[in-house]
C-alpha positions in Angstrom: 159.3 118.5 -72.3 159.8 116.5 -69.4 157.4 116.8 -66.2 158.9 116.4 -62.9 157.0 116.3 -59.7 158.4 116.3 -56.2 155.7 114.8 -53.7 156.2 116.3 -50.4 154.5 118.4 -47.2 157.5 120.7 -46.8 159.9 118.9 -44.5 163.8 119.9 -45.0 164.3 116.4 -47.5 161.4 117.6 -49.1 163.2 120.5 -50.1 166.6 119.0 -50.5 164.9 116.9 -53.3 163.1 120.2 -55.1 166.5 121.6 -54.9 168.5 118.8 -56.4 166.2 118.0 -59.2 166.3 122.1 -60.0 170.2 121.8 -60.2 170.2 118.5 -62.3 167.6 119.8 -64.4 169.6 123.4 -65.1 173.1 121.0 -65.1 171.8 118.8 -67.8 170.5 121.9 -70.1 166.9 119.6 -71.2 163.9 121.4 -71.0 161.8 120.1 -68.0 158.4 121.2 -66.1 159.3 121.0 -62.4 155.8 120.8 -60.4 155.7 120.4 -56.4 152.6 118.8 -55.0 152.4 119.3 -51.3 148.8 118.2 -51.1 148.5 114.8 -48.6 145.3 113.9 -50.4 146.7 114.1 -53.4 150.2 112.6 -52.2 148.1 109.4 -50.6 146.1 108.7 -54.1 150.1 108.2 -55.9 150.2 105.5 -53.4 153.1 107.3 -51.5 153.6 106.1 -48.5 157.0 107.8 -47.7 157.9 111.6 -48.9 160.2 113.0 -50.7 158.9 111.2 -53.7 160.0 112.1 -57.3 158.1 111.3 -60.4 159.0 112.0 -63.6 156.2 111.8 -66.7 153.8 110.1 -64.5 156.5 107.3 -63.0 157.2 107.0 -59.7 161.2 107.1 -59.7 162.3 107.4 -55.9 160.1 107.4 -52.9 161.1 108.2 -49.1 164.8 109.7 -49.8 166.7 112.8 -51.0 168.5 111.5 -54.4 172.2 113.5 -55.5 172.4 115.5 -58.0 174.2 113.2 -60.0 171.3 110.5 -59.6 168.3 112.6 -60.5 170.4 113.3 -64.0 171.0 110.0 -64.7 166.5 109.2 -64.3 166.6 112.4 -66.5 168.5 110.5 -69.1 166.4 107.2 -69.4 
């Protein structure tokens, strides 16, 4: 099973993100853990220094931006 986590305090990209990775996750059918850290402590020990951030199994895969749909699949599939 894949982990994703979406790194963010709650701001309306922050949420676009959680959304689009739910929708890729659902439109590519894999099996996924979809975790949202909204701690800044914990946010600031990643080393993010821009939110939304998306990591998936431990690697930071977008930082400071609101991927498509259509991008977050395509991370999925690597």
């Amino acid at each position: 099973m894949v982990k994703i986590e979406v790194l963010g305090t709650g701001c309306a990209k922050c949420k676009s993100l959680l959304k689009n990775v739910e929708k890729a996750v659902s439109e590519s059918g894999i099996q996924a853990e979809i975790v949202k850290i909204d701690s800044i402590q914990e946010i600031m020990d990643r080393g993010v220094m821009m939110t939304p951030a998306l990591f998936i199994d431990g690697e930071s895969k977008m930082m400071g931006k609101t991927g498509t749909v259509e991008e977050i699949k395509k991370m999925l599939k690597k």
